[in-house]
N, C-alpha and C positions, 0 to 999 in steps of 0.2 A: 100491721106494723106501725109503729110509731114513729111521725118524723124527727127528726134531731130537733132537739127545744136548744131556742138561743141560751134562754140562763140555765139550762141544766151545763148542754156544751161549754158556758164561759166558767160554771165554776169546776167545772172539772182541767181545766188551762187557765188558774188565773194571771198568767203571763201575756197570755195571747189573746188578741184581738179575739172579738165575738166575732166578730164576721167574717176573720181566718179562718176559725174553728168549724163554722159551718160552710166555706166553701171545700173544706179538708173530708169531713163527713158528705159532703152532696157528691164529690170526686172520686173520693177513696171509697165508696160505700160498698159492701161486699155483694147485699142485694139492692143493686140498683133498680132495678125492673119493680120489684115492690114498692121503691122508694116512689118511686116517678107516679104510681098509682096514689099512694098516701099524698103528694105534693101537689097534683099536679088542680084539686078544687081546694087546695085549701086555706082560703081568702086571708083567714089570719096570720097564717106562717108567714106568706110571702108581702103581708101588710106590715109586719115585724119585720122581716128581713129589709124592706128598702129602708126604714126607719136607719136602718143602722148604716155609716158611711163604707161607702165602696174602697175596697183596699185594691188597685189596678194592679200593683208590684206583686201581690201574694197571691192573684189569682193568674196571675201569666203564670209564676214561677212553679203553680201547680200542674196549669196545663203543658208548661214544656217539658215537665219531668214524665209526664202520660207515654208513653211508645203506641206506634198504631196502634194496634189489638186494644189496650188500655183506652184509646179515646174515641174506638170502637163501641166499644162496652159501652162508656160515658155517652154517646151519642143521645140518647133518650132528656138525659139529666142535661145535656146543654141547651136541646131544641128548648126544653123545657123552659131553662133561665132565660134564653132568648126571648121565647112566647113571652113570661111572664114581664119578663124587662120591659116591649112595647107596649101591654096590657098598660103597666104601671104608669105611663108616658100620658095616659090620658086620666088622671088623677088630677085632683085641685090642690095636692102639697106637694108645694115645691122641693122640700128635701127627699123626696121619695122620686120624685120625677128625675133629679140630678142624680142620685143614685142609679138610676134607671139608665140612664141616657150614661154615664162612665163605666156601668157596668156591660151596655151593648157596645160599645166601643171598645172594650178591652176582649170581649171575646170576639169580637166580628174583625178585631187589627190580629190577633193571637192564631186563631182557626184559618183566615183566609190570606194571610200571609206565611202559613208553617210549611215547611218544607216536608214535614214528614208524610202528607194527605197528598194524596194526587189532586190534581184538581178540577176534575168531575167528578170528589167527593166531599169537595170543602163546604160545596152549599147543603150537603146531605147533613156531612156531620154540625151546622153550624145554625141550620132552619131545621132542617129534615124535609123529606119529599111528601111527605102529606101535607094539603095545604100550603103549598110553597106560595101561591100566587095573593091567595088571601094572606098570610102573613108580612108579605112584602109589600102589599099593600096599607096593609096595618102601620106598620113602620114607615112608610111614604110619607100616609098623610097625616101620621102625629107629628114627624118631623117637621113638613109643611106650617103644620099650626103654630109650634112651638117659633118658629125662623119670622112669623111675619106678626102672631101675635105681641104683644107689649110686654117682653121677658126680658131682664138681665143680659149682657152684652155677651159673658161668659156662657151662658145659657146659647147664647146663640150662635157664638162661636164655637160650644161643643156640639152643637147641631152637626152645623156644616163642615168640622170635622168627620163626624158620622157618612155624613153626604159623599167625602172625598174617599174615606175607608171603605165603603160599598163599589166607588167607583173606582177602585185601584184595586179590587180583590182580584183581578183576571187583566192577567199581560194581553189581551187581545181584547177590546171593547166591542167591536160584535157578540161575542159570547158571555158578556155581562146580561144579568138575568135581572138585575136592580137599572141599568140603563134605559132599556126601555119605559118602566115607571116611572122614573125622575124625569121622563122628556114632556112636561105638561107645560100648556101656558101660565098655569097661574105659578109657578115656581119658576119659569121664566120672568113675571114680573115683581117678583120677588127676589131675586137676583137683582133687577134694575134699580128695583127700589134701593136695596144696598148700595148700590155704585152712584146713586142721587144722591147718597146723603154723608155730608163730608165726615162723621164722628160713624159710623157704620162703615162707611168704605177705610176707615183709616184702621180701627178692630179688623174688620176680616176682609177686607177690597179683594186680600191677595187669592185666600181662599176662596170666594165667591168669583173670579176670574179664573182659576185653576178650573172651577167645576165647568163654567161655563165653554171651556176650552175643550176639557172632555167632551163634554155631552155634542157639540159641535162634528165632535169627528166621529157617533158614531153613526152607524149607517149611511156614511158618505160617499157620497157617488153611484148611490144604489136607489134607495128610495124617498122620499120625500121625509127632512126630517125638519120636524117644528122648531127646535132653537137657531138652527140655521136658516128657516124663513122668515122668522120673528128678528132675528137678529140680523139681519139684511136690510131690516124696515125701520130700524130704530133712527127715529129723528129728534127725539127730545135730548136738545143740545146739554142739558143738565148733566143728562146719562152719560151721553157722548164725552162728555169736558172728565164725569166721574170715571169713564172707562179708560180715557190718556192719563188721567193721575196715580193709577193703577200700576202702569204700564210704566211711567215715568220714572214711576219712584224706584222699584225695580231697576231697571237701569241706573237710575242714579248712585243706588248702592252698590252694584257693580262695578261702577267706575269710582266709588270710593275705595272700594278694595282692591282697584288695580295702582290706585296712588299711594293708599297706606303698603302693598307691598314694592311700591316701584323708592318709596322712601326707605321701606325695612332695605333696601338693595344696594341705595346708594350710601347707607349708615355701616357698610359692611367692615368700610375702612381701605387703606390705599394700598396694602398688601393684597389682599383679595380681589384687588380689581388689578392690580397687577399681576397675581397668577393667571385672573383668569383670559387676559389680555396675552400673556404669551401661549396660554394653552388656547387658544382661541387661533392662533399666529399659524398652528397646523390642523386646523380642523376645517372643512372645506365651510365655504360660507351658510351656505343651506344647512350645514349640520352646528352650525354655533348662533343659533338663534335660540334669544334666553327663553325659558321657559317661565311664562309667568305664573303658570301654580293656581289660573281660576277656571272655574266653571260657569259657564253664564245657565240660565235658567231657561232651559228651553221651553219649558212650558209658560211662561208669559210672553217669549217667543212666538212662541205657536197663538198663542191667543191675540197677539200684534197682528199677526199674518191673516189671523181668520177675521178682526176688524176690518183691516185693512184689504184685502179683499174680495169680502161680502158688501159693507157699508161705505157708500160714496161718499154719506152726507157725514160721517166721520175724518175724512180730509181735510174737511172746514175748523176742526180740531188740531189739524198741528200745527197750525200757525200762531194758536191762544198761547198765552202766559201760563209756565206751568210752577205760577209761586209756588203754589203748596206744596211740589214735593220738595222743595229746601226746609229745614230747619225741624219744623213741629211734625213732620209727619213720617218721621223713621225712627229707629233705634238708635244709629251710629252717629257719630257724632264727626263733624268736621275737623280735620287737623289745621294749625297754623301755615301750613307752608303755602307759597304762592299761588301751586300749581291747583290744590284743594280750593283753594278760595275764589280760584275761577268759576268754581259751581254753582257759586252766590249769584251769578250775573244773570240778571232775569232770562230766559232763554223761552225754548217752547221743545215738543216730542220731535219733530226732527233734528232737529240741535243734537241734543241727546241721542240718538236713535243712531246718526251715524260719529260721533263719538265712540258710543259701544261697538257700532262694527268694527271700527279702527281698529277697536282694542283685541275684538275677537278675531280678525282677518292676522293678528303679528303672531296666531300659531295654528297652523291649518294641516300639522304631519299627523297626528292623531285624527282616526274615524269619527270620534264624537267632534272635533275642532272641526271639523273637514263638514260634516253635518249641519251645525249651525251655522257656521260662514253661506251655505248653502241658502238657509234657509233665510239669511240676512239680504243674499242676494233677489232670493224671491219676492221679497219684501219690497226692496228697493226695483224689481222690476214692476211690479204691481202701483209703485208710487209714480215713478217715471211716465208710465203709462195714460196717468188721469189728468185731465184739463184741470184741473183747478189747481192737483199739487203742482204740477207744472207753473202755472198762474204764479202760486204765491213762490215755489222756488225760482222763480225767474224776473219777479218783481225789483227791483230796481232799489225801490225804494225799502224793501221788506230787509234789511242787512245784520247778520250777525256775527259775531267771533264761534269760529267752529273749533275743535281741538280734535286734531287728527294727531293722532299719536304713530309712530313710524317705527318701523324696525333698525337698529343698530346697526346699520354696513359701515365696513372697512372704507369703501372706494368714496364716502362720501361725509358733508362735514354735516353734523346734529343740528338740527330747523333749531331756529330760537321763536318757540313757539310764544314769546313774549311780545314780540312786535307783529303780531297776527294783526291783520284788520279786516273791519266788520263788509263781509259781502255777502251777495245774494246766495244764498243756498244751494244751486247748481252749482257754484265755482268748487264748494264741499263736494258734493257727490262725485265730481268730475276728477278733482283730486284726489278721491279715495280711490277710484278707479284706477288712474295712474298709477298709485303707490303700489295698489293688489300687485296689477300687470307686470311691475317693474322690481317688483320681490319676491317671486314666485315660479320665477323661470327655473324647475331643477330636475331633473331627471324621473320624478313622482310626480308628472305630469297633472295636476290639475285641469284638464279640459273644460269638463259640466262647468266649472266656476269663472273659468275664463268666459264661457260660451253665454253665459251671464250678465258677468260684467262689460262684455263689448254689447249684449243688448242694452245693457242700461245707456251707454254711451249715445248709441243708437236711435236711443229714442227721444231722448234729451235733442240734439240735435236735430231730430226731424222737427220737435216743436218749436228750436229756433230759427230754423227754416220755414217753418210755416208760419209764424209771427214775426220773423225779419228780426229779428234782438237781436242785437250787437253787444256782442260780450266782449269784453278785452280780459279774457283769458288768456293765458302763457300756452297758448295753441303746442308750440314748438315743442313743449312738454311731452305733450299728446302724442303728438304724430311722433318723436321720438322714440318715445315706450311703444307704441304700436309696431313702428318700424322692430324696436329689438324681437319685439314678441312673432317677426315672422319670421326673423332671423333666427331666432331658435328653433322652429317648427322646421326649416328648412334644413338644417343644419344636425335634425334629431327626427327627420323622417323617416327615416329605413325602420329606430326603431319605435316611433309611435304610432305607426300608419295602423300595426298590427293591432295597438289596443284602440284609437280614440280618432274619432271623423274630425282630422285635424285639415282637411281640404275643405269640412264645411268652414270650420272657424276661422281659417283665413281666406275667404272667399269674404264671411261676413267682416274683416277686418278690411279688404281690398275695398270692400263697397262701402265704407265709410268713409278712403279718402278719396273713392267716386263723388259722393256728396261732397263733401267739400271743393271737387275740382268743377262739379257742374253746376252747384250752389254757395259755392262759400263765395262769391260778389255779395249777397243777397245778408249773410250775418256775421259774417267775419268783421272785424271791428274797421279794417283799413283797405288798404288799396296794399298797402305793405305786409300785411299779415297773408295774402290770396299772392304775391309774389315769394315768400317766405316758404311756402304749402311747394311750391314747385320746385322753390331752393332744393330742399328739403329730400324732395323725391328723386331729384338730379344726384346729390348727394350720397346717397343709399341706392343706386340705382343698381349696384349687383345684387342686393337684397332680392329686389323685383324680376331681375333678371335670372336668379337662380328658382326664384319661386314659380314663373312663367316655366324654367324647364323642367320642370318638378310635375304642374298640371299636364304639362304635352306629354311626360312619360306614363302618366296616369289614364292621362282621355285617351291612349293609343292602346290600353290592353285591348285583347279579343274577349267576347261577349261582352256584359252588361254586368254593373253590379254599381252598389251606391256609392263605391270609392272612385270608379267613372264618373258616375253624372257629376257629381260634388269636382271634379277635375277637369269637367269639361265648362261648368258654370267658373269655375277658375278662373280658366283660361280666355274665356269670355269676356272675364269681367277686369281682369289686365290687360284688354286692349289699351283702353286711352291712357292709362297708364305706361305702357310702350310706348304708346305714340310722344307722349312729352317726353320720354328719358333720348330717344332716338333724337325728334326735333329738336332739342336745345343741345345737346350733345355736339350736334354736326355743326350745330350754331357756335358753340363755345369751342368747338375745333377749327373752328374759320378765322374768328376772332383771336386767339391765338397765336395761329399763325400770323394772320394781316397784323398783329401789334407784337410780334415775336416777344410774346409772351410765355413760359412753358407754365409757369402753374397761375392760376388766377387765385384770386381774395372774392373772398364773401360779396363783399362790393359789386366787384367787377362780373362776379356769373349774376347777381341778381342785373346789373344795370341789362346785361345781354337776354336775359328772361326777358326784361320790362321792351326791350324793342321787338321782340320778337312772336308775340301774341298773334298777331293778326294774321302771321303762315300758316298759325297749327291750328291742327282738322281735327276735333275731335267726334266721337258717334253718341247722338244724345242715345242713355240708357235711360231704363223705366224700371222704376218700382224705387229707387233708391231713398225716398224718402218713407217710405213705408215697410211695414213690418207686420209679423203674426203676432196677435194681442196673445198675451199667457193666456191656455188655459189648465185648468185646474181636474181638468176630467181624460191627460196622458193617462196610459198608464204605467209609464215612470212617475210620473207626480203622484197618483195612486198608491205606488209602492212604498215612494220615501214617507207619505204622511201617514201614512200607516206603519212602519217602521218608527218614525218619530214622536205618534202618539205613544206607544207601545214604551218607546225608551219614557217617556215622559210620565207617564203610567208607572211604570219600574222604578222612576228616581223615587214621584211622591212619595209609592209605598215605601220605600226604604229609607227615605226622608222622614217621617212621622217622626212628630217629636213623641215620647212618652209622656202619657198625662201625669204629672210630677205632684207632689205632695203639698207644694206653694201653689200651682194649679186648682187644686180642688179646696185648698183655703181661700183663695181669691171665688171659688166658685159658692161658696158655702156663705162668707160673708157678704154677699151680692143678694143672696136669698132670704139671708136674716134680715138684711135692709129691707130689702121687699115686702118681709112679713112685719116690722116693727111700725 
């Protein structure tokens, strides 16, 4: 049999593309099995056919008109175009190569994204099972050549498109059968190279971080996987600086599109904010929180998390300037208004980093919001953790304007986030903390997140305790929100006990204003601020008092189980917390009387605090400046990043842009320069 000739097929269509015509004939072919014989040596045909440019739109639109059975059949004639596609990849002209390279991409995004193929048959129908391992190989390492050799930008950024379409063909990256292949060193240093170099990281950083994020999670926590040990070790600051501007910029675009739509919002006009103001007037508060309409990107998310960490010597990193991602190195463009133009203000990756969480913590009712807030958390416990971020967020001298963005409450008047001033970066974290804690209290309990954010608090404070810093923080803030946050636990016990170990969470909320009552001399900024802490407790003392009778109803069930021990470590740990509400209490009852007094002032319980110090007995406890470091090998943390790759895997794929026809003219004119 004869193959289908290009200029016989185009004059028989002379409307239609030549390379339609022959993708029409290779697909439609009545004997395919013959065909694949006649096609499958013969150098010239398929030397003709990359000549001619790849049409991506006319060859999807054939394969999605196939039905199983139909691309059953085709199976032979795809492996076929596949094979010959990577063959072609290792040719010296470049029009045949780029051909090559958008026509393995249109069928490798087509076949291992179609819903019609199960998918322990999409690699059959899309390589075929003969020689799988050397074909994938084949394709590896022309890709490799093509990514590090001295090629057109376009070129390279279809590469590593290819790269990301292999690695999104399968919702589960264990069972990626190209993952394995891609995990080499030298396409690990090939990646670095990209993120080294500012006109390569600013073309594809994003994509080249996408992959690198993948390949990170697979075989995690099982067996030894090379990008995750290589990527542990990276100390060339270059990388490191190109991996935050990555990562930066990302975010930054995030929080431009949280402003371009917080303006589309307020442009809405004064009618529309007066309906939604009265309709808001009976919708319980928890249920009239605006919906801001974004999606942050959890896969550079993920790839933040997996820097952050794996690499120590990364941390040294967010305290650098991250000019470059304002201005020259995004698409969008900055709007006039005030609030955009704060972005100008030199800054660095934590700046920004909790910025974006602000923005992602104001809607956390949705799974995926609920997800990433999570994962924002982990992030910031992993940073909390390290002596150095510590170091530089706690530095004195190190100060910036942060932009915490808040949610909308009735009971409370809108921050004029205009008179901000420039502090050390704990006072941010510490704030963002408060705000979670203190917007979040509703019936759709949040625990995990809570359980979180009081470790971050947590450990912030053990390293102010352990370096003596004196912060003049608005303490009273704190211990406030904490105080409501047991108050609601207390008060919605009966029914959270059932879902969520909310005896451990205030246990661990009790032992932080244990720290402060056996340590806070030592960091608290005054003598006034350590009288204040007691105020405070005096104040709220039914709080403590029903939460004490909350543990003793718990520590007294029969047998054993974890909602005991977490109740009797409670109630444990609310001793010297009794002991001060008792001791001033009797105190401020004596006083009182002796100055027939019935209600005191602010004033006057502290003045009775400040004499009465030296009667009260408190029991020194242990461990309260200490904590369990994250790790990363629960397996709850197990579950979620694996769930999270998974989701992040599923956006990419459904994310791919289509290679568009401005695309492959931008890719064609790239290659004439090349060759002129």
């Amino acid at each position: 049999m004869t193959p289908p000739s290009i200029s016989r097929t185009a004059k028989k269509r002379d409307l239609k593309e030549k390379i339609v015509s022959i993708y029409e004939n290779l697909l439609k072919h009545q004997a395919k099995s013959n065909l694949v014989v006649d096609l499958v040596n013969n150098e010239a045909y398929w030397d003709e056919f990359f000549l001619l440019r790849a049409n991506p739109k006319a060859m999807i639109d054939l394969l999605v008109e196939l039905n199983y059975e139909e691309l059953i059949e085709s199976k032979n004639l795809i492996n076929l175009l596949f094979t010959q596609s990577a063959i072609t990849l290792n040719c010296d002209n470049y029009i045949r190569i780029a051909n090559a390279l958008v026509t393995l991409l249109t069928l490798s995004r087509t076949i291992l994204g179609s819903t019609k193929i199960k998918v322990e048959n999409q690699l059959d129908i899309l390589i075929g099972k003969s020689d799988l391992e050397i074909k994938i190989n084949l394709v590896s390492s022309k890709l490799y050549t093509l990514l590090v050799e001295d090629n057109p930008q376009s070129i390279k950024l279809l590469v590593l498109k290819l790269y990301i379409t292999f690695l999104t063909g399968y919702d589960d990256i264990k069972s990626n059968p190209f993952a394995e292949n891609f995990m080499s060193d030298k396409l690990f240093d090939a990646f670095m190279s990209i993120l080294a170099s500012p006109a390569a990281r600013q073309a594809y950083g994003y994509q080249t971080l996408l992959l690198i994020t993948i390949l990170i999670n697979h075989r995690k926590n099982k067996v030894v996987n090379p990008f995750t040990v290589r990527l542990s070790i990276v100390d060339n600051e270059v990388v490191l600086n190109g991996y935050a501007q990555v990562i930066s910029h990302s975010f930054i675009e995030f929080i431009k599109k949280f402003y371009d739509k917080k303006e589309e919002n307020t442009n809405t006009g004064l009618l529309s904010s007066l309906t939604s103001m009265v309709g808001n007037m009976f919708v319980p508060e928890e249920e009239a929180v605006e919906d801001i309409g974004l999606e942050p990107d959890d896969g550079i998310l993920m790839g933040y998390y997996g820097i952050v960490h794996l690499n120590r010597n990364f941390i040294t990193q967010l305290a650098h300037i991250s000019a470059e991602c304002y201005g020259d190195s995004g698409s969008s463009n900055l709007s006039n208004n005030s609030s955009t133009n704060e972005l100008s203000i030199p800054s660095n990756l934590l700046v920004i980093f909790f910025e974006f969480c602000s923005i992602v913590m104001l809607q956390t009712k949705d799974e995926e919001n609920f997800d990433t807030s999570r994962l924002c958390l982990l992030i910031l416990t992993c940073i909390s953790e390290d002596q150095c971020a510590n170091a530089i967020m706690h530095d004195l001298n190190i100060v910036y304007k942060v932009n915490l963005h808040r949610l909308p409450m009735r009971h409370r008047k809108v921050a004029d986030e205009g008179n901000k001033l420039s502090r050390p970066l704990a006072y941010s974290v510490l704030d963002l903390m408060v705000e979670f804690i203190s917007t979040h209290l509703r019936k759709n309990f949040l625990c995990e997140l809570y359980t979180l954010c009081i470790g971050v608090i947590h450990r912030l404070l053990c390293y102010q305790k352990k370096c003596k810093i004196r912060f003049n923080y608005s303490w009273r803030n704190l211990w406030y929100s904490l105080v409501n946050l047991l108050k609601f636990l207390v008060n919605h016990e009966a029914e959270l006990i059932k879902k969520f170990s909310i005896l451990r969470l205030a246990n661990q909320i009790v032992n932080i204003f244990n720290l402060f009552i056996t340590f806070g001399d030592t960091f608290l900024p005054s003598l006034q601020s350590y009288d204040d802490l007691h105020y405070e407790i005096i104040r709220m003392h039914n709080v403590f008092d029903n939460l004490y009778s909350v543990a003793i109803k718990y520590s007294s069930m029969e047998g054993s189980s974890p909602c005991k021990n977490h109740a009797t470590r409670l109630a444990s740990s609310l001793i010297n917390i009794k002991a001060i509400i008792n001791h001033f209490n009797s105190k401020i009852e004596a006083w009182s009387i002796a100055n027939q007094v019935a209600s005191l002032t602010e004033d006057q319980v502290l003045e009775v605090v400040r004499n009465n110090y030296d009667s009260l007995t408190l029991i020194l406890q242990d461990g309260l400046d200490q904590y369990e470091n994250y790790a990363s090998d629960k397996v709850c943390e197990i579950t979620f990043f694996s769930q999270m790759i998974k989701k992040v895997i599923m956006k990419s794929r459904a994310n791919q842009l289509d290679f568009t026809v401005q695309d492959q003219q931008t890719l064609m004119q790239d290659i004439l320069t090349l060759n002129s």
